[in-house]
C-alpha positions as CSV (number, residue, x, y, z in Angstrom):
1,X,22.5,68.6,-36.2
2,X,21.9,69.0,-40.3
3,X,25.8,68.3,-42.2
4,X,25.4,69.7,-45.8
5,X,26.6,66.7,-48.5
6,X,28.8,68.5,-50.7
7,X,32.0,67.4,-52.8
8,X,34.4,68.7,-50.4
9,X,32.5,66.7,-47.8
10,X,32.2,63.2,-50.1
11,X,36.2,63.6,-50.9
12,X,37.2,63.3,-46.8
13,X,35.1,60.3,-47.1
14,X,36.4,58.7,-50.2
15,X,40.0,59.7,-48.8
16,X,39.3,57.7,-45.3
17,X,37.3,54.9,-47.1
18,X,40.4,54.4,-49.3
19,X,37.6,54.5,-52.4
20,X,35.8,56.5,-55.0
21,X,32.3,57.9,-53.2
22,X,29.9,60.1,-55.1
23,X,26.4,61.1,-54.0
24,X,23.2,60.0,-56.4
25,X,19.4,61.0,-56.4
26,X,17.3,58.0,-55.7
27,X,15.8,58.4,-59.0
28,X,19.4,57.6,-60.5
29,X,19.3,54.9,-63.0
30,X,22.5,53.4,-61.4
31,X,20.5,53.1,-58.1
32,X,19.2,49.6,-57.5
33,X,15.2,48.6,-57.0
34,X,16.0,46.8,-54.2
35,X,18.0,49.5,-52.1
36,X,14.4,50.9,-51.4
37,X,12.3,47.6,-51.8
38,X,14.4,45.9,-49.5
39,X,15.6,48.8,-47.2
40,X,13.9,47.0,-43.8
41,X,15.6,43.9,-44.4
42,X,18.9,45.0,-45.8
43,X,19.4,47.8,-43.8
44,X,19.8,50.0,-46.6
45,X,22.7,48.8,-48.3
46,X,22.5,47.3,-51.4
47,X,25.7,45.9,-54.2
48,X,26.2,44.9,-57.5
49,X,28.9,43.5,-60.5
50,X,30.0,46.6,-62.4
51,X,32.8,44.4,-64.2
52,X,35.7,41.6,-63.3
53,X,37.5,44.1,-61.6
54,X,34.6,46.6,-59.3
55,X,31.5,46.0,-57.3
56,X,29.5,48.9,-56.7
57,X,27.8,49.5,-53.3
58,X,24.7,51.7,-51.8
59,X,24.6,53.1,-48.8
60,X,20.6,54.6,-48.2
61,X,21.1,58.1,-46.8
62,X,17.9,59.4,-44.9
63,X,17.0,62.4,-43.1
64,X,16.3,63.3,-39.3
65,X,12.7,61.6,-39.7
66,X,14.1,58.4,-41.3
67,X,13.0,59.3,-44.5
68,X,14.9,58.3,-47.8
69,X,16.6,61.2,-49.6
70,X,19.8,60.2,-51.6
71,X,22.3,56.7,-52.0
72,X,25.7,57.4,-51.2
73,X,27.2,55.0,-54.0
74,X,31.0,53.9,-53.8
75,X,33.2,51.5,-55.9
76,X,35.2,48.7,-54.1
77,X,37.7,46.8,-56.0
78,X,36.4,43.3,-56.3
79,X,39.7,41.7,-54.8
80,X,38.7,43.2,-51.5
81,X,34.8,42.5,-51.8
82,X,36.4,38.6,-52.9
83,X,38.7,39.0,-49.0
84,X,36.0,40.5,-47.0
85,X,33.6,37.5,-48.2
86,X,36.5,34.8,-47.8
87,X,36.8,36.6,-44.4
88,X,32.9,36.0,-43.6
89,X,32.7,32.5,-45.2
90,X,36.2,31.5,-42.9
91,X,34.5,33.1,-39.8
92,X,31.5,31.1,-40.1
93,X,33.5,28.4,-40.6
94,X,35.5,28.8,-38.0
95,X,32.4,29.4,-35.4
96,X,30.9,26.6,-36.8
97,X,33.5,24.2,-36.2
98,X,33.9,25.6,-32.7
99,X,30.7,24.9,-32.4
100,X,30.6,21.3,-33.1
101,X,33.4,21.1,-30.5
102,X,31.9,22.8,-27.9
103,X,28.9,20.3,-28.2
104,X,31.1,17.9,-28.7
105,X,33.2,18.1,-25.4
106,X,29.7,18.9,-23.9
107,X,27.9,15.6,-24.8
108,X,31.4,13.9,-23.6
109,X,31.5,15.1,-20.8
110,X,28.2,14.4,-20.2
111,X,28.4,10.8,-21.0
112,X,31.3,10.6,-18.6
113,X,29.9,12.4,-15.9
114,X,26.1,11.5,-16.1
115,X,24.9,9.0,-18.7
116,X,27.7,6.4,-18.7
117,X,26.9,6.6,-14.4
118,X,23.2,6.3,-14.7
119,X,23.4,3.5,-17.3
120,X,25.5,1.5,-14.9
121,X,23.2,2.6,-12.0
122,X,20.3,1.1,-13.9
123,X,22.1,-2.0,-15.4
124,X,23.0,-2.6,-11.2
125,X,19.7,-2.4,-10.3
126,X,18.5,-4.9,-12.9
127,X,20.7,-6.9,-11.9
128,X,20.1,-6.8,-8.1
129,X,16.2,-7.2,-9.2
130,X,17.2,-10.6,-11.7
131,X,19.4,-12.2,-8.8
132,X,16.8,-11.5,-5.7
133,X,19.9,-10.9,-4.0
134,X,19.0,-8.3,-1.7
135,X,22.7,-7.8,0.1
136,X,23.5,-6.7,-3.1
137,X,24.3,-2.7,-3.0
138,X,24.7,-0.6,-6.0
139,X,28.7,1.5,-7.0
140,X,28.2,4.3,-8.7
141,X,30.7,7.0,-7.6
142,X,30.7,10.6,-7.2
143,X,29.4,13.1,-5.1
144,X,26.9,14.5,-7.1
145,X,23.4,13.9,-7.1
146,X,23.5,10.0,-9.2
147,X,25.3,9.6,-5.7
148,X,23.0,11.0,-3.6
149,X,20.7,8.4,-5.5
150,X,22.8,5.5,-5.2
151,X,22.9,6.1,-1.1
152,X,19.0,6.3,-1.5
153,X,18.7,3.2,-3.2
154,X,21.3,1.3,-1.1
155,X,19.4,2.6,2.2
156,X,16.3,1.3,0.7
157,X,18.0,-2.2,-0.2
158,X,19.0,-2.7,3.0
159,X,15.7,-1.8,4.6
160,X,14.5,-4.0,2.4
161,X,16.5,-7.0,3.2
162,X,15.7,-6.5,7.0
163,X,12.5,-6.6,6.2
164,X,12.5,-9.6,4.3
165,X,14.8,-11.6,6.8
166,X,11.8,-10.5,9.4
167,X,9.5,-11.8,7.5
168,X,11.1,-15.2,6.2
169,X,11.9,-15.8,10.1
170,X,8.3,-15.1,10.8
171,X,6.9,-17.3,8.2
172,X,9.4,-20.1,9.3
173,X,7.8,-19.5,13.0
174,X,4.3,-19.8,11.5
175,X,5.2,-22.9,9.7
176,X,7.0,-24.6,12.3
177,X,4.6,-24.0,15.1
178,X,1.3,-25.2,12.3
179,X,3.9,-28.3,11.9
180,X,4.6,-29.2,15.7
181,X,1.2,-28.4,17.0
182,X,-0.7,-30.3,14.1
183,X,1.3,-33.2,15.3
184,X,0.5,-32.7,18.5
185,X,-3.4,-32.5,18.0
186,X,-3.4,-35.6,16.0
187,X,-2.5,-37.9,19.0
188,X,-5.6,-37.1,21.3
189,X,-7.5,-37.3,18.3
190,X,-6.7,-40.8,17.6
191,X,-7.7,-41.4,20.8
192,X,-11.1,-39.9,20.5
193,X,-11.4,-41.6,17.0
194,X,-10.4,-45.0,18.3
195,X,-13.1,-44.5,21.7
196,X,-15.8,-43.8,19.7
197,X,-15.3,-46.4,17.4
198,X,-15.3,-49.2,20.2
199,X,-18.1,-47.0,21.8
200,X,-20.3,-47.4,18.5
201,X,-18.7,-51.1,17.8
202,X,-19.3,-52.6,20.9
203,X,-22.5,-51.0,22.5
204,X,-24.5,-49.7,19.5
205,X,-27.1,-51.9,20.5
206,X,-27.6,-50.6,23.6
207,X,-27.6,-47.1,22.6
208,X,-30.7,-45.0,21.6
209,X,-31.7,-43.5,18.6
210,X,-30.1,-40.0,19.4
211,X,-27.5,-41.3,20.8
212,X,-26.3,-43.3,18.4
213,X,-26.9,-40.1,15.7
214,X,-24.4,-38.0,18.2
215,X,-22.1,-40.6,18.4
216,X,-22.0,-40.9,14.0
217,X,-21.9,-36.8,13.9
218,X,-18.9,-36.9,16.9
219,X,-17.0,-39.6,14.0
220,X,-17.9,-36.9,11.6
221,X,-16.8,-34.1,13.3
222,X,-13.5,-36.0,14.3
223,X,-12.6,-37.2,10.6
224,X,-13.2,-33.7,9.7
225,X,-10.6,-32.1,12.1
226,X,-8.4,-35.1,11.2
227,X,-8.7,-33.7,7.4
228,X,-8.0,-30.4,8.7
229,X,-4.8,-31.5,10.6
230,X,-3.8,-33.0,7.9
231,X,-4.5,-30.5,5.3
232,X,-2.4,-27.6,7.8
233,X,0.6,-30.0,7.4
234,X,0.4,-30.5,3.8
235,X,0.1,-26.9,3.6
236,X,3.2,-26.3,5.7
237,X,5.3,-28.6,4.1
238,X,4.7,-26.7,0.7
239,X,8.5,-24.9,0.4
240,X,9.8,-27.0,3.3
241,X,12.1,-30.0,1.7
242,X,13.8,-29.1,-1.9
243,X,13.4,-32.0,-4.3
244,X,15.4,-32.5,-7.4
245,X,14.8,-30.4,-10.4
246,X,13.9,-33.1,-13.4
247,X,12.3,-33.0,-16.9
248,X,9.1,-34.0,-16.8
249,X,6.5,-35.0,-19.4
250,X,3.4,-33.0,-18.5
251,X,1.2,-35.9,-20.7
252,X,3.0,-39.1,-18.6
253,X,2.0,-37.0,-15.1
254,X,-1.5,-36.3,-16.2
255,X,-2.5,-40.1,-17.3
256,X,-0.6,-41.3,-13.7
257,X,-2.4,-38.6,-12.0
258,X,-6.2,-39.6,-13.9
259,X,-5.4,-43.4,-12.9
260,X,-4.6,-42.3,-9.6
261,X,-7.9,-41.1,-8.9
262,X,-10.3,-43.2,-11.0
263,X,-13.1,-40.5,-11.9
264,X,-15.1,-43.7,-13.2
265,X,-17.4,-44.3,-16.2
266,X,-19.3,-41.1,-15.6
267,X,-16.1,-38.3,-16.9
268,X,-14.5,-38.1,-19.8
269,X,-11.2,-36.5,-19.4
270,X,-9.6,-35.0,-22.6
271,X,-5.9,-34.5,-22.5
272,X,-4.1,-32.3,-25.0
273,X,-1.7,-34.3,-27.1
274,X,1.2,-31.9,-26.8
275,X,1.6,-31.0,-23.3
276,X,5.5,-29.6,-22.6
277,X,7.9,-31.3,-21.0
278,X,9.0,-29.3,-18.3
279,X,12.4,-29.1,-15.6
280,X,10.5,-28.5,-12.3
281,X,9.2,-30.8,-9.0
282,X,7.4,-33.8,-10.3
283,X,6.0,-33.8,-6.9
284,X,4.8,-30.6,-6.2
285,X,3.7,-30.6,-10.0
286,X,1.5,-33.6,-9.7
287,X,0.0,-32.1,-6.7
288,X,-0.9,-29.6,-8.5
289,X,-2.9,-31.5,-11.0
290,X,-4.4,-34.0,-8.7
291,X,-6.3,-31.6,-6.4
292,X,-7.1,-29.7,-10.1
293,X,-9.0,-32.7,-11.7
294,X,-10.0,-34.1,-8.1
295,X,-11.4,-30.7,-7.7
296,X,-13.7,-31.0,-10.5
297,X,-14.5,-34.6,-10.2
298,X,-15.8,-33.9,-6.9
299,X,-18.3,-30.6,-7.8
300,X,-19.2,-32.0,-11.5
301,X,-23.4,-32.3,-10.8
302,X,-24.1,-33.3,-14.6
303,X,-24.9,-36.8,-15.4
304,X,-21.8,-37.0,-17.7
305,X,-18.8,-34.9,-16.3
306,X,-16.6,-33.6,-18.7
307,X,-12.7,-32.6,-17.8
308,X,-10.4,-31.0,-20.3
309,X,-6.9,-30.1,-19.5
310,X,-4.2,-28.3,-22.1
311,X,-2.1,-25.7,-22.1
312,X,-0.6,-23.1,-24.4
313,X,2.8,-20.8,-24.9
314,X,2.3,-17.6,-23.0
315,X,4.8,-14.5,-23.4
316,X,7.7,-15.6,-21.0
317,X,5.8,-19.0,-19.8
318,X,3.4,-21.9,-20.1
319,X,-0.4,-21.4,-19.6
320,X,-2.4,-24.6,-18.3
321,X,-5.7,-24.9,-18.2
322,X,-8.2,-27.5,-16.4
323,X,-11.5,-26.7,-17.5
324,X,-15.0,-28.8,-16.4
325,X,-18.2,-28.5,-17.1
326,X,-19.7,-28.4,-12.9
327,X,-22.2,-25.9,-11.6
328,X,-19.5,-22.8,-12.1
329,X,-18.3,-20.5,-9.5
330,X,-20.0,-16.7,-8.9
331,X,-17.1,-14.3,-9.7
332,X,-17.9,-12.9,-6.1
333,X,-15.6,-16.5,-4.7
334,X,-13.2,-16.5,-7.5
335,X,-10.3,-15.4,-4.6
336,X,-12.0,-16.8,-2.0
337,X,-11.8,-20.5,-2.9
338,X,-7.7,-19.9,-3.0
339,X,-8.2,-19.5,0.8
340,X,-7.2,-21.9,3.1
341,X,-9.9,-23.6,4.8
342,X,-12.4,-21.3,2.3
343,X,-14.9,-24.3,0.8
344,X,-17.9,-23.8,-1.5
345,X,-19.5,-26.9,-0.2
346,X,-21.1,-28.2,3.0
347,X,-18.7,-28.0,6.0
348,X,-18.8,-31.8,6.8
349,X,-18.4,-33.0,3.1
350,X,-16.1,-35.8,3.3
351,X,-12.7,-34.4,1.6
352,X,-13.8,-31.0,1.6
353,X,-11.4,-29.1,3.6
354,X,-10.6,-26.0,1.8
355,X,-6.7,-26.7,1.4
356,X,-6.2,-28.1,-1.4
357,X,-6.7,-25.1,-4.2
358,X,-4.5,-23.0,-1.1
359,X,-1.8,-25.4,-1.8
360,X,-1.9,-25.5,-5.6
361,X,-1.8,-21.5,-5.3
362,X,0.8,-21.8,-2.6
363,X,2.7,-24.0,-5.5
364,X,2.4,-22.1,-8.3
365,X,3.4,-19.1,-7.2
366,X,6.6,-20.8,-5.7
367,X,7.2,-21.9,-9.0
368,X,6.9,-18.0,-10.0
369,X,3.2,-18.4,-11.5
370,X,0.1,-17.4,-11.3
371,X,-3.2,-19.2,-11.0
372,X,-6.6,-17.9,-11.2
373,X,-10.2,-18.8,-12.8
374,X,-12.7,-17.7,-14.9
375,X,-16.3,-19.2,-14.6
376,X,-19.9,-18.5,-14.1
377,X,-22.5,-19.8,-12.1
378,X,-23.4,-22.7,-14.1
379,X,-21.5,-22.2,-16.9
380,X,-18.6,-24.7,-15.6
381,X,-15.4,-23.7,-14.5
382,X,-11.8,-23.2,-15.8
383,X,-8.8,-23.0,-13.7
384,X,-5.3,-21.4,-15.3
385,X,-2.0,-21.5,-14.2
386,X,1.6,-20.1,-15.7
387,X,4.5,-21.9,-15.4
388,X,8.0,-19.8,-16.1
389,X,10.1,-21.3,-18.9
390,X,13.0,-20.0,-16.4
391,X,11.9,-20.8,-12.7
392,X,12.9,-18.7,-10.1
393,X,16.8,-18.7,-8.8
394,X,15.3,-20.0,-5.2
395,X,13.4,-22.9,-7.2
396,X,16.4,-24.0,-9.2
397,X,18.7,-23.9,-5.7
C-alpha cells in the first residue's frame, strides 16, 4: 500500500512523536553524508549537534523496492537525547554487572560443586600412591559423577590390595619353601661331599685313570650344587630380616669391601673421593658392592685390570657406577645376567653361579632403585645403580 507524505500527514507524526518532524530531499544540504554512506550499517538513521539545546535526527525513508527517496528529519531536545543515552550507558551497565555476577556465582558454584571435589579427589590419591597404603580409600561425597569416580577408584583399590596380599603370601610361600628345602638338600650333600672325599683320599691309588677323572668331576659337580644351595638361600633371605637404618660412608664400605676381597697386584681400583654418605642397610649395601667389584675381578681378561667406581647426583637420587675394563657384555645379555642362575661363563667355573648380580638387582630395587648396564663386547663394562635420597616407607619400617 503507497501513503502519500504530506504536511497533514508529517503533523500526526510530530503530534505523537512529541517533536518538530519535516520531510527533506536527500539532496538537502542539512542531510548528512553519512545517512546514505552508512545506511547498511546504521540502519538509516543518522544525528547531529544543531546547538546546546537540539540534536537533529534522520530517519532514511525508501520506497517499496528499498530504494532511498527522502530523510524524514526531526529535532529532539538534547535533555532527552542526554536521558535516552544515560538510559543506554546505565543498561549496559547494569547487564554488565549482572553479568559478572552470573559468572561469578557460576565459577563458585563450580568450585564448590566440582573443582574443590576433584582437587581433593586427586590430592587423596597422591596421597594413597606416596603412603603404599593400599587399605586406604578415597571421600569425596556426592552423588554425581566425581562420585561415581570415587566408587571406581575405591573398587579398584581394593582389588588391588587383594591382589597384592595374594601375591606377598605367594612370594612368602616361594621364599619359605626355597629356604626349608635348600636346607634340606644341603645335608645329603655333605654326605656325598664327605664320601667322595675319603673315596679319593683313601683309595686314589687304587683307582684308574677314568675313574679317578669321575670321581674329580662328581667333587665338581657337588661343590657346584653346594654354590647353588647356597646362592638360593642368600637369595631368599634378601627382604627376610630388617636391619637397622644407619649412615653410612659409601668411601669407608668400599675400601673394607676392596680389602675384603684382595683383587691383588694385577687391578687398580679407583675410588671416587666424594662418595655420599648414605642412611640405608650397611649390609645389604656392601653386598651390593662386593659381588659388583668381585664381579669384575673375576671376568677382567687384560693383563692389568682396571676397576673404577663413583657415583653422581641424579634427579631425586644417587647414581653409582662400577665400571671395568673386561671383555664387555653383547647388549643381547644385558637382562639376562640379572637372572638368577643366568652366567656368562662356563657352567662349572668355580664361584660362578649366576646369583649374585640377581641379588644386587633383588637389593636395589628394594631399596627403590634401579640397576642396569651399558657395555659392548670388548669395550669393558659399566654397571649403574640409583639409590633414593628418600627410601621407600617399607625400607625405613
Amino acid at each position: 500500500m503507497v501513503r502519500k507524505v504530506d504536511e497533514a500527514f508529517l503533523g500526526v507524526i510530530a503530534k505523537q512523536a512529541g517533536m518538530p518532524v519535516s520531510l527533506l530531499p536527500l539532496s538537502a544540504p542539512e542531510v548528512p553524508a553519512r545517512l546514505l554512506l552508512e545506511a547498511d550499517e546504521t540502519g538509516g538513521y543518522a544525528n547531529y549537534r544543531v546547538d546546546g539545546d537540539q540534536i537533529a535526527g534522520f530517519v532514511l525513508l525508501k520506497e517499496m523496492d528499498a530504494i532511498p527517496i527522502a530523510a524524514m528529519k526531526f529535532l529532539l531536545p538534547r535533555q532527552i537525547y542526554e536521558q535516552g543515552r544515560r538510559t543506554l550507558t546505565l543498561f549496559v551497565a547494569l547487564f554488565a554487572f549482572f553479568s559478572v555476577c552470573v559468572i561469578g556465582i557460576v565459577l563458585l558454584l563450580l568450585d564448590k560443586m566440582v573443582l574443590s571435589r576433584l582437587y581433593r579427589l586427586s590430592a587423596e590419591v597422591q596421597a594413597i600412591s606416596a603412603s603404599e597404603d593400599l587399605s586406604r580409600r578415597v571421600t569425596v561425597d556426592g552423588r554425581d559423577e566425581l562420585a561415581v569416580l570415587k566408587e571406581k577408584i575405591n573398587q579398584f583399590l581394593s582389588a588391588l590390595e587383594k591382589s597384592t596380599a595374594r601375591l606377598k603370601a605367594a612370594n612368602q610361600e616361594l621364599q619359605d619353601f626355597a629356604y626349608v628345602v635348600s636346607h634340606d638338600l644341603k645335608a645329603p650333600l655333605r654326605g656325598i661331599s664327605t664320601l667322595a672325599g675319603w673315596i679319593s683320599t683313601d683309595h686314589r691309588d687304587s683307582l684308574d685313570e677314568e675313574a679317578q677323572e669321575k670321581l674329580d668331576l662328581l667333587l665338581v659337580r657337588v661343590r657346584r650344587m653346594n654354590d647353588l644351595i647356597d646362592g638360593i638361600l642368600k637369595y631368599s633371605r634378601v627382604g627376610r630380616s630388617r636391619e637397622e637404618m644407619v649412615p653410612v660412608d659409601c668411601n669407608a664400605l668400599v675400601a673394607e669391601t676392596v680389602d675384603l676381597l684382595a683383587p691383588g697386584e694385577k687391578f687398580t681400583v679407583t675410588v671416587q673421593e666424594n662418595l655420599p654418605t648414605l642412611v640405608v642397610d650397611r649390609t645389604k649395601l656392601g653386598e651390593v658392592f662386593q659381588n659388583l667389584i668381585s664381579n669384575a675381578i673375576k671376568y677382567i681378561d687384560k693383563p692389568h685390570g682396571e676397576i673404577r667406581i663413583g657415583c653422581e647426583p641424579d634427579g631425586k637420587g644417587w647414581k653409582f657406577h662400577v665400571s671395568d675394563n673386561g671383555p664387555g657384555i653383547e647388549e643381547k645379555y644385558h637382562e639376562k645376567v640379572f637372572q638368577i642362575f643366568q652366567t656368562l661363563g662356563p657352567k662349572d667355573t668355580p664361584g660362578s653361579t649366576g646369583v649374585g648380580l640377581a641379588v644386587v638387582k633383588k637389593i636395589i630395587e628394594q631399596m627403590g632403585g634401579e640397576i642396569w648396564i651399558e657395555s659392548a663386547a670388548g669395550d669393558g663394562t659399566t654397571f649403574f645403580f640409583t639409590i633414593p635420597f628418600r627410601l621407600p616407607e617399607a625400607q625405613l619400617q
